[in-house]
C-alpha angles and dihedrals in degrees: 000000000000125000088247092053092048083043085057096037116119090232087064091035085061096055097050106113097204118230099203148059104250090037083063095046098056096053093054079058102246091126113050101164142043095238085064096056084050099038097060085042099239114163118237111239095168135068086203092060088059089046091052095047104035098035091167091060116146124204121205113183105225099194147336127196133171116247132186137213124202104229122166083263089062132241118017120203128199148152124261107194129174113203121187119208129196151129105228099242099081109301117110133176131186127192141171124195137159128226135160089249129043092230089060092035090061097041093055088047090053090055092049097047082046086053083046098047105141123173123238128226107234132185145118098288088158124114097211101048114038098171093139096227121124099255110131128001121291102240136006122281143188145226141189141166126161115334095338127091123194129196119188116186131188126257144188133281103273092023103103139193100330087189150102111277091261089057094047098057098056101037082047081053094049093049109252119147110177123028138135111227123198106192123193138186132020087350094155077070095094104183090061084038099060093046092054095054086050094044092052096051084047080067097062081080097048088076125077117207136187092270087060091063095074092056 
């Protein structure tokens, strides 16, 4: 068994003394789901309260580099890791973090994507489709950070990822099966590339539709 996995293990979430008041919540068992948490608006401050509430979570490193900073002792060397975090069936987290060893570097940046967990909207907004699963997104959306723009639109049932490798990974973690993307801008910069993929899957909730009335 890996260290994330022990990290994960009931046995470890029992023994998680939560810090906060929703985590606290959740383990007297007021808060049995993860829409509630969303739903009254509360702000995760714990990794252990994801875990709890999304057990079958899965991590992907994006990407790690080696960066440097310039002190009076001289060169300073450290680990850059993004790490994406999801459960295939529209939840997505995305997190960045530095160590002085890549070990360390991943696991901080698992903590953070779990801090940064949003859900994504997900549904058949393709003409040419019109199934009604929840396949692909349900209009097309947009994401930018830095110098990168991102378009994802939606496609067709079959169709599949139509996207770079980095793309595909996240939007594989959210839960979307089937989508067109149109990238624009400094896109071989994979940290701002991966952002803007997760911020524009965090705008599939800016947009309220008719199934949102009801509620």
């Amino acid at each position: 068994m890996s260290r994330r996995e022990r990290d994960r293990s009931p046995e470890r979430m029992e023994q998680w003394v939560p810090r906060t008041r929703l985590g606290k919540m959740i383990q007297e068992g007021r808060i049995a789901s993860i829409e509630e948490v969303f739903m009254a608006g509360m702000k995760i401050k714990e990794p252990q309260i994801v875990d709890a509430l999304l057990p079958d979570l899965q991590e992907e490193v994006i990407n790690i580099n080696l960066v440097q900073k310039q002190t009076d002792a001289g060169e300073k060397s450290r680990f850059k890791a993004i790490v994406a975090v999801g459960n295939r069936d529209g939840y997505i987290g995305l997190g960045a973090a530095k160590a002085s060893q890549v070990r360390n570097a991943i696991e901080k940046a698992a903590a953070e994507a779990r801090l940064n967990i949003v859900p994504v909207r997900r549904g058949c907004g393709s003409w040419e489709c019109g199934c009604g699963k929840p396949h692909s997104i349900p209009f097309e959306v947009e994401g930018k950070t830095g110098g990168v723009r991102i378009v994802i639109v939606p496609g067709p049932r079959g169709l599949g990822v139509v996207a770079s490798e980095v793309s595909k990974v996240i939007l594989g973690l959210a839960g979307v099966k089937d989508c067109w993307t149109r990238s624009y801008g400094s896109t071989r910069t994979v940290p701002s590339f991966a952002y803007a993929v997760f911020d524009a899957l965090r705008q599939t909730y800016t947009l309220i539709t008719p199934t949102d009335w009801v509620r």
